[in-house]
C-alpha positions as CSV (number, residue, x, y, z in Angstrom):
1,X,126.4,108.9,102.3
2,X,124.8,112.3,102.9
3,X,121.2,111.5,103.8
4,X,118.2,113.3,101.6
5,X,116.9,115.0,105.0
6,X,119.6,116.7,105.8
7,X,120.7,118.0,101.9
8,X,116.7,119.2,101.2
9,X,117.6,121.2,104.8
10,X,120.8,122.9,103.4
11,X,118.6,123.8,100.4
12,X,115.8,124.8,101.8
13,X,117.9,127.2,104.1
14,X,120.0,128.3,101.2
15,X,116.9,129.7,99.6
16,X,115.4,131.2,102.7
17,X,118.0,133.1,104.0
18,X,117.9,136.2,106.7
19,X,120.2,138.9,108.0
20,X,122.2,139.2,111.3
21,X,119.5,139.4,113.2
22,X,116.3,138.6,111.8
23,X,117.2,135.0,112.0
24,X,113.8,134.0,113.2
25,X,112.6,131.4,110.3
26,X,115.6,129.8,110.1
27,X,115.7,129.1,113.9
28,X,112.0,127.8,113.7
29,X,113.2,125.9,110.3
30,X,115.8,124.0,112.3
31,X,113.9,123.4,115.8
32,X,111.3,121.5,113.4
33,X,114.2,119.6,111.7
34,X,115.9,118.8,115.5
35,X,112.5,117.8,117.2
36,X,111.7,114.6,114.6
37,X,115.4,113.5,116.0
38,X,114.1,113.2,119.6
39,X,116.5,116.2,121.9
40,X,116.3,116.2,125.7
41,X,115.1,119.2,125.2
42,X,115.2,122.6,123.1
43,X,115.5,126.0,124.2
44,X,114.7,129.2,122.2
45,X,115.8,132.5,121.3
46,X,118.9,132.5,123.0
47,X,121.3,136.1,122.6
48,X,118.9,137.0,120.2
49,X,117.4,134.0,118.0
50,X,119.7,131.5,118.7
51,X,118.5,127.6,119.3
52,X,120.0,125.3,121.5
53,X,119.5,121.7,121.4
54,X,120.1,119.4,123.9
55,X,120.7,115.9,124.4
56,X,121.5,114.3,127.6
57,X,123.0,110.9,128.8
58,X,122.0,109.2,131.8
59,X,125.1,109.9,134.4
60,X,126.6,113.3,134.7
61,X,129.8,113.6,132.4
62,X,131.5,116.2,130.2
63,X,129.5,118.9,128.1
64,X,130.4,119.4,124.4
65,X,128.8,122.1,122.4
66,X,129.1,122.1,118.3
67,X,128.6,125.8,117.0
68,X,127.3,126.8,113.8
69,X,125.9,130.4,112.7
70,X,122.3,131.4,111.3
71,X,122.4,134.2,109.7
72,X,123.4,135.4,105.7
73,X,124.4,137.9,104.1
74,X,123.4,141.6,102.3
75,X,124.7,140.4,99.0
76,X,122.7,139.1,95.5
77,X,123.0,136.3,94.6
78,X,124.4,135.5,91.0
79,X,123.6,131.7,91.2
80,X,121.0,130.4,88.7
81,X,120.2,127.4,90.2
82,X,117.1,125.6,91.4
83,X,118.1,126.3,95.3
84,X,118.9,130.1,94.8
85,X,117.8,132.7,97.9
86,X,114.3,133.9,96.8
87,X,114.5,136.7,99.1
88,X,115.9,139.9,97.3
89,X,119.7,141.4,98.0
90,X,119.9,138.8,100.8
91,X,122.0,135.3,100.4
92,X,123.8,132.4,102.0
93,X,127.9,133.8,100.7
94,X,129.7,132.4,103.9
95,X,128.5,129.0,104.0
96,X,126.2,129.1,106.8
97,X,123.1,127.0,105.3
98,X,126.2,124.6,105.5
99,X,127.7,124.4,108.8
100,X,123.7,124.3,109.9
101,X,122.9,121.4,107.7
102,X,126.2,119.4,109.6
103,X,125.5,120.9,112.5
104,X,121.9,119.4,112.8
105,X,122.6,116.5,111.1
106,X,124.3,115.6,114.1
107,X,120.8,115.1,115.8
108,X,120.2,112.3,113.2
109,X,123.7,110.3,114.6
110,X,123.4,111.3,118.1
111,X,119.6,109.7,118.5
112,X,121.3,106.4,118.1
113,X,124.3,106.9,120.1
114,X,124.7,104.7,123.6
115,X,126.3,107.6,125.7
116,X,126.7,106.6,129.2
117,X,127.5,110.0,130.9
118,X,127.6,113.6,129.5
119,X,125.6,116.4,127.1
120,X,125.5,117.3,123.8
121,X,124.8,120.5,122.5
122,X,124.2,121.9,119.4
123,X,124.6,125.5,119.8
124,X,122.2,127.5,116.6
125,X,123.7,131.5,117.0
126,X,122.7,134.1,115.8
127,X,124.5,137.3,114.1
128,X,127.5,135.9,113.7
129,X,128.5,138.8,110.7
130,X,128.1,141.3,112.4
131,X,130.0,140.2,115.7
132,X,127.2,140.2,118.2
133,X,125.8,137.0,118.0
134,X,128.3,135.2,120.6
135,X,128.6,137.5,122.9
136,X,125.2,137.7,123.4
137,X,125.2,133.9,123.7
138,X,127.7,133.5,126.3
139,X,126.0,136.3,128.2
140,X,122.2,134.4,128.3
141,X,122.1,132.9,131.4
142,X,120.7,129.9,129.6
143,X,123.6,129.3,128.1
144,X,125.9,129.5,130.6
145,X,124.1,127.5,132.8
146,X,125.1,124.3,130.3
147,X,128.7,125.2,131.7
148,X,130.5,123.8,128.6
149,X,133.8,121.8,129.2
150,X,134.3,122.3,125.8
151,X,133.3,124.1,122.3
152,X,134.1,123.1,118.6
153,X,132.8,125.1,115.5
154,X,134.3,124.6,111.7
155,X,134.3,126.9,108.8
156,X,134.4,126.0,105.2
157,X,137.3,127.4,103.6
158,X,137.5,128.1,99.4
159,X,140.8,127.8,98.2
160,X,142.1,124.6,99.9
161,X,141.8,121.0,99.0
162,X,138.4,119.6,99.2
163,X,137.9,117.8,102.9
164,X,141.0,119.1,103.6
165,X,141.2,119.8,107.6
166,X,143.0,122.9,108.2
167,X,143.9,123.6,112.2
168,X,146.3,126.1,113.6
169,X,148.4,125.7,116.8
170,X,147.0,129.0,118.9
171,X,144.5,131.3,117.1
172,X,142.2,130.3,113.9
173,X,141.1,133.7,113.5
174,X,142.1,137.7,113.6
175,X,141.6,139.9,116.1
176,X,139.0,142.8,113.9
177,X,138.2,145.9,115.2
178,X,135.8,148.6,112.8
179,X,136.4,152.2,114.0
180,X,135.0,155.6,112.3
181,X,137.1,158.9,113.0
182,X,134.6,161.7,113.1
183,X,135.8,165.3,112.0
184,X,134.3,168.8,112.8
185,X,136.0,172.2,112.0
186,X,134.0,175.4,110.8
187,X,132.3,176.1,107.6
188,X,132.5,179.0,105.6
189,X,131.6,180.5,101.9
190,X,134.5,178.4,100.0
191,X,135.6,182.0,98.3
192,X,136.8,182.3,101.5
193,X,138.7,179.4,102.7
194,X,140.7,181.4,105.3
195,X,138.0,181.7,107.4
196,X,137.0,177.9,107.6
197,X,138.6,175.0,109.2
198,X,138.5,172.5,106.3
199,X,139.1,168.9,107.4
200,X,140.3,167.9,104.2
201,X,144.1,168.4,104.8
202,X,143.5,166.6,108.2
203,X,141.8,163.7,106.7
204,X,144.6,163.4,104.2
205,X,147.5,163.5,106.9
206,X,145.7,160.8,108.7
207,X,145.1,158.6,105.9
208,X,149.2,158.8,105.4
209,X,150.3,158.5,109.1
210,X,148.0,155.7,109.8
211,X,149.2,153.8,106.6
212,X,152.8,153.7,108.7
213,X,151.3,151.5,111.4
214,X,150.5,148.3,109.0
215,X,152.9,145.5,109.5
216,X,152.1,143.2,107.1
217,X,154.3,140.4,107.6
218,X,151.6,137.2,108.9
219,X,154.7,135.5,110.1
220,X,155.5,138.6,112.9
221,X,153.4,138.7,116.2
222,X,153.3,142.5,115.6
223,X,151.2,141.5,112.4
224,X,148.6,144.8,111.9
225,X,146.5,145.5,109.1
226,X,145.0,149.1,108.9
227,X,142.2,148.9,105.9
228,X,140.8,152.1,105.2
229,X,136.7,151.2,104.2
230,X,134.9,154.9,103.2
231,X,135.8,158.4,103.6
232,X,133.6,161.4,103.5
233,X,133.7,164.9,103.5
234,X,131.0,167.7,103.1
235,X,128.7,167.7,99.8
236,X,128.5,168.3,96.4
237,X,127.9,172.3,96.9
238,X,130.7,173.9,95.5
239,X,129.8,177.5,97.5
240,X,130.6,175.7,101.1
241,X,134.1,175.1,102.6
242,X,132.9,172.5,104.6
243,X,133.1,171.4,108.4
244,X,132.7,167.7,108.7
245,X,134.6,164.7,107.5
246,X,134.6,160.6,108.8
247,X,137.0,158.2,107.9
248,X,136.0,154.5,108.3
249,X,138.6,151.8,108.7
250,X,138.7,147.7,109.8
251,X,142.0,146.6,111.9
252,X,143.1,143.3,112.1
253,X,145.6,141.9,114.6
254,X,146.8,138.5,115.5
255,X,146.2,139.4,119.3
256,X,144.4,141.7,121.9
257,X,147.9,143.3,123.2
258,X,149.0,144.2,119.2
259,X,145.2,145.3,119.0
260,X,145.2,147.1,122.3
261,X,148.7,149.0,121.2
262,X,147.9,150.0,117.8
263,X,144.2,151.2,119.0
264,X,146.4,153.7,121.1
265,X,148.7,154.5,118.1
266,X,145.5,155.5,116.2
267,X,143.9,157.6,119.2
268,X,147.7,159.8,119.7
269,X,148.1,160.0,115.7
270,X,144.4,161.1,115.2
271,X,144.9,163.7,118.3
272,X,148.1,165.5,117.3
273,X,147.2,165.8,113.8
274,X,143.9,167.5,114.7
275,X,145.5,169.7,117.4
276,X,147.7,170.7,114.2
277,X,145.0,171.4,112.1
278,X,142.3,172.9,114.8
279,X,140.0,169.8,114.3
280,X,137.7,168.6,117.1
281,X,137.7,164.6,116.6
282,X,135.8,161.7,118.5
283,X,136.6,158.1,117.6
284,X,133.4,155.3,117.3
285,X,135.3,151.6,117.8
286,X,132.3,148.9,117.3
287,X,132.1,145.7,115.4
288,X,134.8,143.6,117.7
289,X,135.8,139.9,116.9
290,X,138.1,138.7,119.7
291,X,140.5,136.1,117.8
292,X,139.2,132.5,118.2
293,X,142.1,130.7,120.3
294,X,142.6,126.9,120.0
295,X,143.5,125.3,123.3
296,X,146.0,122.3,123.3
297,X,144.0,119.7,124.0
298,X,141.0,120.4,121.5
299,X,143.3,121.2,118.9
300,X,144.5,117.3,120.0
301,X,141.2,116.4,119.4
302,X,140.5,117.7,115.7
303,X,144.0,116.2,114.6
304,X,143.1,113.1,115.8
305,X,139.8,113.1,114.1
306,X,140.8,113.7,111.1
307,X,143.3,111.1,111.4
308,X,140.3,109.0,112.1
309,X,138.7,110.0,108.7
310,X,141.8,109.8,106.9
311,X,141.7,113.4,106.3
312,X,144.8,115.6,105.0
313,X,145.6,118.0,107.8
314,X,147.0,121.4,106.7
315,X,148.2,122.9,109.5
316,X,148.8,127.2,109.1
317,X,151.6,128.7,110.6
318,X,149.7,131.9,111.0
319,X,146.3,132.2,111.5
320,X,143.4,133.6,108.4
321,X,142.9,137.1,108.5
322,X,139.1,136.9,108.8
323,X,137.1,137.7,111.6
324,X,134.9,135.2,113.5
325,X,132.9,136.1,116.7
326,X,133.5,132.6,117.8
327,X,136.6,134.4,119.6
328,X,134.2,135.2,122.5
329,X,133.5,131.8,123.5
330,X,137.6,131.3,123.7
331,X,138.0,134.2,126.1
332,X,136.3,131.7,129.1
333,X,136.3,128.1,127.8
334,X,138.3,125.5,125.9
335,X,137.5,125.9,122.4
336,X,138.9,125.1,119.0
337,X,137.4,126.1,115.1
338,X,139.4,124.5,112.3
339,X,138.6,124.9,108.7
340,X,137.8,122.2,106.2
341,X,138.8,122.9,102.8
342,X,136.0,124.2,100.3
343,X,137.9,123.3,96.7
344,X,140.5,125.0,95.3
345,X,138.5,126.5,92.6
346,X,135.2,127.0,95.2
347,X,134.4,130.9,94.7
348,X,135.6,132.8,97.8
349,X,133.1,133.7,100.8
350,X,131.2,137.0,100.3
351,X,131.6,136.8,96.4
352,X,128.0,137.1,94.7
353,X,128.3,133.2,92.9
354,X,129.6,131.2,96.2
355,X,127.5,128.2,97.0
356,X,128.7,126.0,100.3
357,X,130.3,122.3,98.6
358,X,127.3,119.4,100.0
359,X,130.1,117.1,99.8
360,X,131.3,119.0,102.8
361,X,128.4,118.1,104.9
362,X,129.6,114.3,105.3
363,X,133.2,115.1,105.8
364,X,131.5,117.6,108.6
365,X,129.3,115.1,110.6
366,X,132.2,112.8,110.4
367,X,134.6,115.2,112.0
368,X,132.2,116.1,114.8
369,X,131.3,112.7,115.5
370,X,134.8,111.5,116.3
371,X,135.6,114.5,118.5
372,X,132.0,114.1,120.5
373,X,133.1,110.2,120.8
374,X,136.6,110.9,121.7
375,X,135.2,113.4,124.7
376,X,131.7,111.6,125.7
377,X,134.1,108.2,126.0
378,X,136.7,109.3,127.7
């Protein structure tokens, strides 16, 4: 039974929601929530505004941290119902204000717990959208002075069976890189197009060749999805030839050595087609989500959980194509983020009527519980 604390908290965050960021509320909204469950000890702003609580046991033992993410989303919300974000063009669409609700319910279970060695930590980060919020995390000396033996996050995911547990074997998650290929030629009156350097043929040829690097079979490890996101070239003045175009894509890869080989592909394409079309060029990569790995032995440990709960595991033979920054914390320690299934007909994330499932946030505790039990007993 989902206790009424913790459900007015997912509503209450639901309807206060803030970008990457600007998380700042919300963290103060949850430290109030976590302090009436009596922590060891809470520490603030940390990579930005994310909270850690702490709880500690008497003898030195293992460190678990539970993750969950802060921050919304730039999108409005189509909901009508009582909970719906009041703040304008800005909206919970990926479930956050539910992975915090299970996330800090966890204070309410752990304040009764009889731990005799080890730490808990519930890890609040920030800017998880837009792929900064962990890194800056595991870089806070705050942080890293925990020294996690291990790190477990969950995401809700619309589209499979309702408490459904859904793990994969190596990675949960894509690798995604955003890049922006900036174009300059020369301008010139556009009666006279033989005097310019129009980027338009360029930008065309580039579209094609980099169409030819997309493998898009999941099943193959050379799995690489090349999404063009905006292009744009000069203005509406039909006088000018113009100069200047950018072409703005996302790639996804299974790995960092597909990534790393197809970032090249793009870099020699994008050169010898401007050489051919007396371009200058320069190449902006930002917005990077390592993939998020599972190790072997926490994977073991969500299976078995949800064997605990008698909950149906799905287990993917190829991980989602999503990105998730929770990939950082699996580049240096033993991690594992498995999904729990949001309802079949559950309206996908980023879509403008989403709403996180509540039933979720019992199905969530319970999952955490068991793994903190199965570590902290050990």
């Amino acid at each position: 039974m989902i206790s009424k604390e913790i459900l007015k908290l997912r509503k209450e965050l639901h309807q206060n929601p803030e970008l990457s960021g600007n998380e700042i509320n919300t963290a103060k909204r949850i430290k109030e929530f976590i302090l009436t469950h009596n922590p060891t000890k809470i520490i603030e702003n940390v990579g930005g505004n994310g909270l850690l609580a702490i709880f500690e046991f008497s003898k030195k033992g293992p460190t678990i941290t539970i993750r969950c993410e802060l921050d919304a989303l730039p999108i409005v919300e189509s909901n009508t119902f009582s909970h719906k974000s009041l703040i304008e063009g800005v909206s919970h669409k990926c479930g956050h204000d539910g992975h915090m609700a299970i996330v800090a319910g966890l204070a309410l279970w752990i304040k009764n717990q009889k731990f005799k060695t080890g730490k808990i930590v519930l890890l609040f980060q920030p800017a998880e959208e837009t792929g900064k919020g962990a890194f800056n995390v595991l870089n806070d000396e705050r942080f890293k002075n925990l020294k996690s033996d291990y790190i477990f996050a969950l995401h809700n995911i619309p589209g499979e069976p309702l408490h459904s547990v859904i793990t994969m074997k190596k990675e949960f998650s894509a690798e995604v890189q955003s890049l922006a290929i900036y174009l300059t030629g020369k301008e010139a009156h556009a009666s006279e197009p033989e005097n310019a350097i129009n980027p338009a043929l360029g930008i065309s040829t580039i579209v094609t060749e980099l169409s030819k690097l997309n493998v898009l079979e999941p099943h193959k490890d050379s799995f690489s999805i090349l999404t063009p996101i905006h292009i744009n070239m000069g203005e509406k003045s039909y006088g000018i030839s113009p100069s200047n175009g950018e072409l703005h894509y996302t790639l996804r890869t299974w790995n960092e050595a597909i990534m790393n080989t197809v970032k090249r592909n793009i870099e020699d394409v994008t050169n010898k087609i401007c050489k051919t079309h007396n371009l200058n060029y320069t190449i902006d990569w930002f917005e990077y989500f390592p993939s998020s790995k599972n190790t072997t032995d926490c994977n073991t440990l969500v299976n078995n959980a949800a064997i605990t709960n008698k909950l149906t595991v799905i287990e993917r033979p190829f991980p989602f194509k999503f990105g998730e920054d929770f990939g950082w914390f699996s580049k240096s320690h033993n991690t594992a983020m498995f999904g729990l299934g949001a309802g079949i007909n559950t309206p996908a994330l980023h879509h403008n009527n989403y709403d996180f499932p509540e039933e979720l946030i019992e199905t969530g505790i319970k999952m955490f519980t068991s793994i903190i039990t199965s570590v902290l007993d050990e």
